[in-house]
C-alpha positions as a Markdown table, in Angstrom:
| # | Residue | x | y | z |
|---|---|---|---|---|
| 1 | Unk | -93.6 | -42.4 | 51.1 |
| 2 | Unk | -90.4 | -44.7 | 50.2 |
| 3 | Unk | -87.6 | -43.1 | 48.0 |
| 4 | Unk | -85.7 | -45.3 | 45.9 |
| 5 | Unk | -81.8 | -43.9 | 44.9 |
| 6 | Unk | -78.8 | -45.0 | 44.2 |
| 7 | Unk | -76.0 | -45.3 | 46.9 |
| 8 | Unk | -73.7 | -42.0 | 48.1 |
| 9 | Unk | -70.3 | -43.3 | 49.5 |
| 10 | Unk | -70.1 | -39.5 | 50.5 |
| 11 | Unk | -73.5 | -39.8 | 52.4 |
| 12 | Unk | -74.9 | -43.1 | 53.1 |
| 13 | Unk | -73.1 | -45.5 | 56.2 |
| 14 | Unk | -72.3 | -49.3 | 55.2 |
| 15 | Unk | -72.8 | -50.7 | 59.0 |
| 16 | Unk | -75.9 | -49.2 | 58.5 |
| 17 | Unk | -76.7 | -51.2 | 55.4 |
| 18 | Unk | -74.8 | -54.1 | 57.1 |
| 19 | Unk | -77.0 | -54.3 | 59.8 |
| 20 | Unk | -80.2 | -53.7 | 57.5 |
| 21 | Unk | -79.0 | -57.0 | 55.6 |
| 22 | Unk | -78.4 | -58.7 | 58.8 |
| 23 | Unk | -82.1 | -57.8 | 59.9 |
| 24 | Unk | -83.5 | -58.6 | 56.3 |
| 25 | Unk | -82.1 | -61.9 | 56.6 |
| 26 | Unk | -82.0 | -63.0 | 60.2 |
| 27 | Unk | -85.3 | -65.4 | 60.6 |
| 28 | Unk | -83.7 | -67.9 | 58.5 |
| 29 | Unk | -80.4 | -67.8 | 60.5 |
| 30 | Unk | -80.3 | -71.7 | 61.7 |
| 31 | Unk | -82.6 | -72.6 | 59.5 |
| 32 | Unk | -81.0 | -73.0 | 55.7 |
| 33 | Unk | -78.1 | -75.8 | 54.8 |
| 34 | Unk | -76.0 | -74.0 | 54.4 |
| 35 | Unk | -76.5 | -70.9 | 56.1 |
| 36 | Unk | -77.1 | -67.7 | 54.2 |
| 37 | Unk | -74.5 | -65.8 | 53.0 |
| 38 | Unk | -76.3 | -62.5 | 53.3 |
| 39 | Unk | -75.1 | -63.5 | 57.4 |
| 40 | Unk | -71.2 | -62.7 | 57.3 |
| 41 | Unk | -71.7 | -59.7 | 55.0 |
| 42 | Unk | -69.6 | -57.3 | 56.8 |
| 43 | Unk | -68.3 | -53.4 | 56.0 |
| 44 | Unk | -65.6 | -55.3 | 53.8 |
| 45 | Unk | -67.3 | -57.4 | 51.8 |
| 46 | Unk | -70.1 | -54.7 | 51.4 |
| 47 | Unk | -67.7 | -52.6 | 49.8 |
| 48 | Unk | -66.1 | -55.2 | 47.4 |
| 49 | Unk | -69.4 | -56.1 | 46.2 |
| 50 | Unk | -69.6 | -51.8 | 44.8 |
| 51 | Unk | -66.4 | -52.2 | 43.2 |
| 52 | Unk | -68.4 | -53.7 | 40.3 |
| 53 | Unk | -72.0 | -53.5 | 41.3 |
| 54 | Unk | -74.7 | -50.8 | 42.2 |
| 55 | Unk | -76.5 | -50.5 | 44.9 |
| 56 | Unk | -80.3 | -49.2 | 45.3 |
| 57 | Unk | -81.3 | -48.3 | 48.9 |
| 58 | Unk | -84.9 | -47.5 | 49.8 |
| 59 | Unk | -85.7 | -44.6 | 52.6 |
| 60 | Unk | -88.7 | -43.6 | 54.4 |
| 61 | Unk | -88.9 | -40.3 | 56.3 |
| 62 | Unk | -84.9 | -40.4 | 55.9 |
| 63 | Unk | -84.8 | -43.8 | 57.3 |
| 64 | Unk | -83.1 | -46.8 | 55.7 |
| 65 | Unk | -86.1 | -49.5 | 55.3 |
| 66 | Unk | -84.6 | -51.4 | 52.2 |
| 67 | Unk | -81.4 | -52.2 | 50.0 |
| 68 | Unk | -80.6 | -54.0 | 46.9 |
| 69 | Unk | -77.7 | -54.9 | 44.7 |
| 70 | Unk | -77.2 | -55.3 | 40.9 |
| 71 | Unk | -75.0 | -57.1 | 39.4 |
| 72 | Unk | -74.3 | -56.7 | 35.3 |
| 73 | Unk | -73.6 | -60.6 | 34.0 |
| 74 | Unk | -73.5 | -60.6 | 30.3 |
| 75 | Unk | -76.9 | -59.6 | 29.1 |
| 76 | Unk | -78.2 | -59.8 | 32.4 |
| 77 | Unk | -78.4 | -58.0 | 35.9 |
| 78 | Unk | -77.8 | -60.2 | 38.6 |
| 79 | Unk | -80.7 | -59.0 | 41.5 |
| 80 | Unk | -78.7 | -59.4 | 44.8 |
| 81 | Unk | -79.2 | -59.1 | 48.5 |
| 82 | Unk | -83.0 | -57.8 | 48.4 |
| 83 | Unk | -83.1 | -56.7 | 52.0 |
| 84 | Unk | -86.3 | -55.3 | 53.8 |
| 85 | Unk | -86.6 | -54.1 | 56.9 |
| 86 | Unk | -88.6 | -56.7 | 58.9 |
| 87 | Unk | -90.7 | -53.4 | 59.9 |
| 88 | Unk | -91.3 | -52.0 | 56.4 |
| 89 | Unk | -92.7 | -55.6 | 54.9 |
| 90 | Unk | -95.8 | -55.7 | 52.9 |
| 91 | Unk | -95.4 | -52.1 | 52.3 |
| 92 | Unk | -94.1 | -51.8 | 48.6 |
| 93 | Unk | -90.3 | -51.5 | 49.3 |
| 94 | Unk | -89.3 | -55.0 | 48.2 |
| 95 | Unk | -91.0 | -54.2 | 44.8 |
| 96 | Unk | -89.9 | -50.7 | 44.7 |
| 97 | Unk | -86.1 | -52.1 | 45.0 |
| 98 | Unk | -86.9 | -55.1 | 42.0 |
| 99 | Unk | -88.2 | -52.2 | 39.9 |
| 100 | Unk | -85.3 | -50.0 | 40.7 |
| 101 | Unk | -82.9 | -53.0 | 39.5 |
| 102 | Unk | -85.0 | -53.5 | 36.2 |
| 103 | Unk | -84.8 | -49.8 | 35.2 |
| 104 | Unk | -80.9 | -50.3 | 35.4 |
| 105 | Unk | -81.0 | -53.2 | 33.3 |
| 106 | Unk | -83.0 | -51.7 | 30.9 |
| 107 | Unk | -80.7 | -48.3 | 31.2 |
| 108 | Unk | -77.9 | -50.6 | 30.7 |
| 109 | Unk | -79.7 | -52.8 | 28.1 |
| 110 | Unk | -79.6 | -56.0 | 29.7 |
| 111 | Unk | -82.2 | -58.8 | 28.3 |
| 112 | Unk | -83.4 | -60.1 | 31.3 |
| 113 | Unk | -82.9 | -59.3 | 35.6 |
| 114 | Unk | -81.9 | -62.8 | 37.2 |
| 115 | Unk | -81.9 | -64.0 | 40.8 |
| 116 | Unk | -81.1 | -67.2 | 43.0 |
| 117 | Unk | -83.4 | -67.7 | 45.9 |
| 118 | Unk | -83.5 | -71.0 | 48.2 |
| 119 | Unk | -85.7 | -73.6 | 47.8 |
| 120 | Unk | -86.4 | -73.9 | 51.3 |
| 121 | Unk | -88.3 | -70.8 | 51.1 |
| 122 | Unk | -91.2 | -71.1 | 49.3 |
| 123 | Unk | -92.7 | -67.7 | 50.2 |
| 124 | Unk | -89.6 | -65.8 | 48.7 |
| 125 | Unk | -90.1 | -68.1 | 45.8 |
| 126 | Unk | -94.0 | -67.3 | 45.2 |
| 127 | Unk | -93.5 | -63.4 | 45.6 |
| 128 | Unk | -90.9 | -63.8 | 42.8 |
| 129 | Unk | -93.3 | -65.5 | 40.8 |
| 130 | Unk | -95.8 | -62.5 | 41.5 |
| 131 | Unk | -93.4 | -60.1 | 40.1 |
| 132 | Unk | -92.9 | -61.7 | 36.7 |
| 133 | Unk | -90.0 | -63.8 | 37.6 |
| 134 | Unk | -90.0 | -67.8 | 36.0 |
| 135 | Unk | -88.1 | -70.6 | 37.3 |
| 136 | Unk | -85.0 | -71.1 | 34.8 |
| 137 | Unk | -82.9 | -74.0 | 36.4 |
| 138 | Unk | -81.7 | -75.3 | 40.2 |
| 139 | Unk | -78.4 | -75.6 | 41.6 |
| 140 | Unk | -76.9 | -77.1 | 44.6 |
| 141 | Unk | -74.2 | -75.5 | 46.8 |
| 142 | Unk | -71.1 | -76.9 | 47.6 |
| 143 | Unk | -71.1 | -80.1 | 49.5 |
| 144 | Unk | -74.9 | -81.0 | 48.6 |
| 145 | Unk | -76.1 | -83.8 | 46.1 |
| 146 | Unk | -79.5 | -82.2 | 45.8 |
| 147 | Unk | -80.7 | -78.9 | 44.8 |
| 148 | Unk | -80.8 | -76.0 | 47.4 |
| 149 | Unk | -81.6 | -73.2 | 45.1 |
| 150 | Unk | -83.4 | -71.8 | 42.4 |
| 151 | Unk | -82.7 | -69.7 | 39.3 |
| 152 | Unk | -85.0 | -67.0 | 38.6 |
| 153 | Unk | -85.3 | -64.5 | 35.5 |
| 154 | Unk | -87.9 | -62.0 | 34.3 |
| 155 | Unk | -87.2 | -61.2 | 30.7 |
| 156 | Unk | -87.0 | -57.3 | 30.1 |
């Protein structure tokens, strides 16, 4: 059964969650313009990212199989990083995690849980859609005249 809590600094091991992330997002290495982000997270920038945001990890027989972040914005909460373990897909945990992050908003009385995911992947895209989330806009990164991501948001 997967356990959703809240990160420990005193227990829980950021390489660990580094190298979860890196697994999470390591079949679209090479294949998004630009690359993803969720690539160069390191132990660093892991730990910058909880000086102002909380982090949800999912376990299973007291292995790491999943990892989240939330991010307050405003009246929002900013749904970032949603890692599953390549081996623990289609099991629950990637919803387990987006309900973790909407109980925080709600805790925190945000209006709405927003994300940004890549047009390129229009599976990530439909399984957002499954789980309540609408299409609010599209942005382009830096360096590109056409749109290479989408703004998400579920209302709370």
């Amino acid at each position: 059964m997967t356990r959703i809590r809240p990160y420990d600094p005193e227990r829980d091991d950021l390489a660990e969650i580094v190298a979860l992330v890196h697994r999470a997002f390591g079949e679209y290495r090479g294949k998004l313009k630009p690359e993803s982000g969720a690539l160069s997270e390191d132990v660093q920038s892991l730990a910058s990212r909880l000086e102002k945001n909380r982090l949800f990890l999912a376990e299973e027989e007291g292995r790491l199989r999943g990892a989240v972040f939330a991010a307050g914005k405003g009246d929002a909460v900013y749904l970032d990083r949603l890692s599953v373990d390549p081996g623990a897909r289609g099991q629950g945990v990637g919803r387990s995690l987006i309900d973790a992050v909407i109980a925080h908003a709600r805790e925190i009385g945000a209006e709405r849980v927003t994300l940004g995911v890549r047009l390129a992947l229009t599976q990530n895209i439909a399984y957002f859609q499954r789980q309540g989330f609408v299409e609010t806009g599209r942005q382009a990164h830096a360096g590109y005249d056409a749109p290479t991501s989408m703004d998400m948001e579920r209302r709370l």
